[in-house]
C-alpha positions as CSV (number, residue, x, y, z in Angstrom):
1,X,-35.0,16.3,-0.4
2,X,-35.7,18.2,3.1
3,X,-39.2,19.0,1.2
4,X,-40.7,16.6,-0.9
5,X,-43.8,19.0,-1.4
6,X,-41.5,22.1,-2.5
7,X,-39.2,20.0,-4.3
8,X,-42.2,18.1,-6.2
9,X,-44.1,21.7,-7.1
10,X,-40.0,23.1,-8.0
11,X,-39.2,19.7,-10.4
12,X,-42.3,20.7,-12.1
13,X,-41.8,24.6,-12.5
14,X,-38.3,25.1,-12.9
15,X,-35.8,24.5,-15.7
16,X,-32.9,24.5,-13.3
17,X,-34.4,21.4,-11.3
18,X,-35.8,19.7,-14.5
19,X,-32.0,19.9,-15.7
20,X,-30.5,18.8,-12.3
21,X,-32.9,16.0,-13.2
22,X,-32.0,15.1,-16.8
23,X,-35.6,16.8,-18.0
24,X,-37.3,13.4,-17.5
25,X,-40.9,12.9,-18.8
26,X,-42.9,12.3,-15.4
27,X,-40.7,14.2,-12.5
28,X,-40.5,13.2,-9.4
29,X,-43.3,13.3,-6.8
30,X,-44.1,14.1,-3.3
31,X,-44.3,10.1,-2.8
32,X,-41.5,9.5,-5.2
33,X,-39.3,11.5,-3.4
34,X,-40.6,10.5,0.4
35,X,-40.1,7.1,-0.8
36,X,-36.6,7.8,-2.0
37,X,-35.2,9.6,1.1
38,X,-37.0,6.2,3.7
39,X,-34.9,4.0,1.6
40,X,-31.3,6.1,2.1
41,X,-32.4,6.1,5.9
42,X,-33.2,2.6,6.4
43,X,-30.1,1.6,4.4
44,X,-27.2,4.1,5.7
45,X,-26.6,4.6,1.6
46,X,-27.0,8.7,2.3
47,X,-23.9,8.8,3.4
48,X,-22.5,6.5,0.8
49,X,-23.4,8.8,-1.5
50,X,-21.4,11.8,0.7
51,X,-18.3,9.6,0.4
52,X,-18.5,9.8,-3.0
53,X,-19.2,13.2,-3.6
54,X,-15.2,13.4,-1.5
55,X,-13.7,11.1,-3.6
56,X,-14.8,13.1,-6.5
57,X,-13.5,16.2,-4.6
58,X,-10.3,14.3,-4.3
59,X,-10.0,12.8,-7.8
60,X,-10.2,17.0,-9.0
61,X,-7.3,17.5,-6.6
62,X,-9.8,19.6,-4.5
63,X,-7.7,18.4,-1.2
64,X,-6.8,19.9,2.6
65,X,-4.0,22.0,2.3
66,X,-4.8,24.4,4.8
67,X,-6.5,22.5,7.4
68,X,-10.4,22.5,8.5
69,X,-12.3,23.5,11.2
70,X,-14.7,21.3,13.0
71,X,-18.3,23.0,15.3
72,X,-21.4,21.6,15.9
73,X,-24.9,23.2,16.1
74,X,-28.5,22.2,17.3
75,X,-31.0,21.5,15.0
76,X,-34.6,21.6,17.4
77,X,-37.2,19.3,16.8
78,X,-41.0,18.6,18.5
79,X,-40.4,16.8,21.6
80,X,-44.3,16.2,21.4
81,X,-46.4,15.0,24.3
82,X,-45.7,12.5,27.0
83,X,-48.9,11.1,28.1
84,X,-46.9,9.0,30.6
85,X,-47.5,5.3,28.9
86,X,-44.5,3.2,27.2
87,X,-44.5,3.9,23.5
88,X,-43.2,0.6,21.3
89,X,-41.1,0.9,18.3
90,X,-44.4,0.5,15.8
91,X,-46.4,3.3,18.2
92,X,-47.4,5.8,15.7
93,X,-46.7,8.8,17.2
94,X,-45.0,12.9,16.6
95,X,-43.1,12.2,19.9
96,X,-39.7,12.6,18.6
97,X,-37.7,8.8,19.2
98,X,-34.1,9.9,18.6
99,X,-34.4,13.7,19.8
100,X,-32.6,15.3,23.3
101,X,-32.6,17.8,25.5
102,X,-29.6,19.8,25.6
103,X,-28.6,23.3,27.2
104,X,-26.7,26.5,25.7
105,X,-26.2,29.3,27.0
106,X,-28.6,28.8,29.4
107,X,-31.3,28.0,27.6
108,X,-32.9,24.4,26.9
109,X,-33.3,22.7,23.6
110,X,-34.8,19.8,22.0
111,X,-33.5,17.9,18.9
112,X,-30.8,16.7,17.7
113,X,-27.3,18.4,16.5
114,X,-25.3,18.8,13.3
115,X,-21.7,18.2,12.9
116,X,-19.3,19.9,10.8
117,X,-15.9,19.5,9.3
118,X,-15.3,22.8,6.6
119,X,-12.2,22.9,4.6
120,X,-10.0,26.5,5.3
121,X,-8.6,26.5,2.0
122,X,-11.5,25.6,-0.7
123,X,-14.1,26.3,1.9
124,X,-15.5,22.6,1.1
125,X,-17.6,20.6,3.8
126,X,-15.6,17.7,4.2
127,X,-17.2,15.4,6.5
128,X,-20.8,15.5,8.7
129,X,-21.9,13.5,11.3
130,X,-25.8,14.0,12.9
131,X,-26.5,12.8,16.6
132,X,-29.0,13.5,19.2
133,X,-28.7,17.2,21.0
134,X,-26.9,15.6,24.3
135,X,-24.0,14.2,22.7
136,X,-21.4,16.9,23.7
137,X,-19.6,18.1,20.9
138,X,-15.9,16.7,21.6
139,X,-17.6,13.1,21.7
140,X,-17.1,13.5,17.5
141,X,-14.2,13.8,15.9
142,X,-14.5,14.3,12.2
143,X,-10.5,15.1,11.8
144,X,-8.1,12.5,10.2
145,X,-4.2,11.8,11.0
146,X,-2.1,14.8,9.8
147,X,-5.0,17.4,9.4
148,X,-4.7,20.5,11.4
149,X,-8.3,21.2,13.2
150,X,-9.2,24.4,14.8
151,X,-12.2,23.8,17.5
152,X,-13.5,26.2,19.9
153,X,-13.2,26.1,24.0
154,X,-16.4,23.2,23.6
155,X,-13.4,20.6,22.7
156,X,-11.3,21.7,25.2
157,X,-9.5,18.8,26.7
158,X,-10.1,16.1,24.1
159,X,-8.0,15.0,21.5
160,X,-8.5,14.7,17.9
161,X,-7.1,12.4,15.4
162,X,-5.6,15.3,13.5
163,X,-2.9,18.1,15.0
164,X,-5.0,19.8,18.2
165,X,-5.8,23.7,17.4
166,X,-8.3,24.0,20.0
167,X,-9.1,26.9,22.0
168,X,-7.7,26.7,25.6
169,X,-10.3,27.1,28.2
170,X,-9.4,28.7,32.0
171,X,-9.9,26.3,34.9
172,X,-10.3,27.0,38.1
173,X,-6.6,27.9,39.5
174,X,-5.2,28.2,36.2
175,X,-6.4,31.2,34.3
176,X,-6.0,32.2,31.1
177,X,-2.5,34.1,30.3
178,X,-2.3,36.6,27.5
179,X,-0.7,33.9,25.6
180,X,-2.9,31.8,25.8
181,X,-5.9,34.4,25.0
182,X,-3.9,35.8,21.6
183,X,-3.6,32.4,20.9
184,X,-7.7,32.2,20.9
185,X,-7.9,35.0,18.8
186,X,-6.0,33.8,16.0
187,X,-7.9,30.2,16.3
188,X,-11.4,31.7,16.7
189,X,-10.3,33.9,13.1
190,X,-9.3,30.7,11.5
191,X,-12.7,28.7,12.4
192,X,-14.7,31.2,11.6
193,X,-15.9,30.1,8.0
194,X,-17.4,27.0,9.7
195,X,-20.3,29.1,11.2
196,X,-21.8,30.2,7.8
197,X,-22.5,26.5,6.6
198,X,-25.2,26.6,10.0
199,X,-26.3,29.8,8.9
200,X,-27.0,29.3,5.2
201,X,-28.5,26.2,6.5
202,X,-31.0,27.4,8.7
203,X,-32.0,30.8,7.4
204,X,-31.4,29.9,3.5
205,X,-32.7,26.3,3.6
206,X,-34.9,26.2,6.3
207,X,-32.8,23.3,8.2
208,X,-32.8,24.4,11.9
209,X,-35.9,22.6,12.7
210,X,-37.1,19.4,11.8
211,X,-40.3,17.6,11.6
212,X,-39.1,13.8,11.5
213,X,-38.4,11.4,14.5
214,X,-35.5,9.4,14.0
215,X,-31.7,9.9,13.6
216,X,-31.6,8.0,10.0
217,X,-34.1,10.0,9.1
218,X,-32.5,13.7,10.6
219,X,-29.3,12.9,9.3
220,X,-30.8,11.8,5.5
221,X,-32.4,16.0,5.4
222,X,-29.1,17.1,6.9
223,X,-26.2,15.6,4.9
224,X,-28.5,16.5,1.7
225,X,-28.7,20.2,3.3
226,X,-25.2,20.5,3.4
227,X,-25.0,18.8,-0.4
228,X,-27.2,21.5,-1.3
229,X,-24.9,23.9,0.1
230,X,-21.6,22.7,-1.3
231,X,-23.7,23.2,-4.7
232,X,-25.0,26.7,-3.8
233,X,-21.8,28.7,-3.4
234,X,-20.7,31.1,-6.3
235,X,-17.9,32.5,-7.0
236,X,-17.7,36.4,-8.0
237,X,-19.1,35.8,-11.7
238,X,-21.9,33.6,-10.5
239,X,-20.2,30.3,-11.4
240,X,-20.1,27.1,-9.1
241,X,-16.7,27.2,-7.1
242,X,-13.8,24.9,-8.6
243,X,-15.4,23.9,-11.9
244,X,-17.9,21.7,-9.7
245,X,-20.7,21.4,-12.8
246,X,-24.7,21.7,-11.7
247,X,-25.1,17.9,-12.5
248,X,-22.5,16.9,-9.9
249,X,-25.1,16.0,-7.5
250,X,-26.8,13.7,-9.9
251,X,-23.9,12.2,-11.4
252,X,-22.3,11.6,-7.5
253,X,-25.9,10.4,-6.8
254,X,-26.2,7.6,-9.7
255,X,-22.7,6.4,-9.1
256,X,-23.7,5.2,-5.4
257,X,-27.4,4.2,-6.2
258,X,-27.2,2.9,-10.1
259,X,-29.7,4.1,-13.0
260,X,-32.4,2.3,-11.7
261,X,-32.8,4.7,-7.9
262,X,-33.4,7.9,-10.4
């Protein structure tokens, strides 16, 4: 979905992909699939479709029982040039509309940033959110009312729907006490697993950069991203965790869209 070139040349080559597909007689193009992705932008159904994929989760008894752990991460984008002029909604242009500029660790980027809520237990992603790069990261909360959520020292100070496990942060006149730091250390262990879902991300899938200029858009490649990753995972003989079967995507994907969006 992230490709529609590399998926079109895949759809054709590959009997994994012509089976996530239901070996149809004519697969999917480039246009087809470009075509198929504007839509789920213009009409918010992409994340229809992730709600569903949930309540399947659910209906398997695939629940939180440990808690999750929410983190965020920049995905850059062009910023393109400014020539200086207003640019319309219509103006055709690679100037990024949605994108930011945002600072980590003292260095500057441009784009737009991924949010994350990863099941301890199953290891699950259950809930994303994309919005642009200068929304801090304890603006979203992606917990709900009697989860536990670990957050690093970025969420300091804010809190979450769910029971607060966030990382305590020194201020000035109030350091840190060793309490406080072993606390850190055992949250930091337990939110850990939430990193690899960015890494697989960007280095597997190729996600931590992005070529298109809106947020509907950037949040379409990115909630398929992390689909792609929730199908991706093996277990130690090779199998998809929890029983989760390699047409789950489709079958999650025709019960939001119908038989006719295939």
């Amino acid at each position: 979905m992230s490709r529609p070139h590399e998926l079109e040349k895949q759809a054709l080559n590959r009997l994994d992909f012509q089976s996530f597909l239901g070996y149809p007689e004519q697969p999917p193009d480039y246009s087809t699939v470009w075509s198929f992705r504007e839509r789920l932008a213009s009409t918010g159904r992409d994340l229809e479709v992730w709600d569903e994929l949930q309540r399947q989760l659910d209906a398997k008894g695939l629940r939180v029982r440990k808690g999750v752990a929410q983190d965020a991460s920049i995905i850059e984008a062009d910023p393109g040039q400014c020539s200086g002029k207003p640019r319309g909604d219509d103006a055709l242009t690679r100037r990024s509309r949605d994108g930011s500029w945002a600072k980590r660790l003292k260095e500057s980027f441009f784009g737009f940033k991924l949010h994350v809520k990863r099941d301890l237990d199953l290891g699950l992603i259950r809930a994303v959110e994309a919005t642009s790069a200068s929304v801090h990261d304890s603006r979203v909360d992606l917990s709900l009312p009697g989860e536990v959520v670990y957050r690093d020292k970025g969420y300091f100070g804010v809190q979450p729907r769910g029971w607060d496990a966030t990382m305590r942060r020194g201020v000035r006149g109030h350091p840190l006490g060793e309490a406080d730091k072993a606390r850190n250390r055992r949250i930091g262990s337990k939110r850990r697993p939430v990193e690899r879902v960015f890494a697989v991300i960007k280095r597997v899938f190729n996600g931590g950069r992005v070529l298109v200029t809106s947020l509907p858009r950037v949040r379409v490649k990115l909630v398929f991203s992390c689909f792609c990753f929730e199908g991706s995972r093996e277990d130690g003989e090779g199998r998809l965790p929890l029983g989760l079967q390699s047409g789950y995507g489709r079958t999650t994907i025709q019960t939001v869209l119908g038989q006719d969006d295939n």
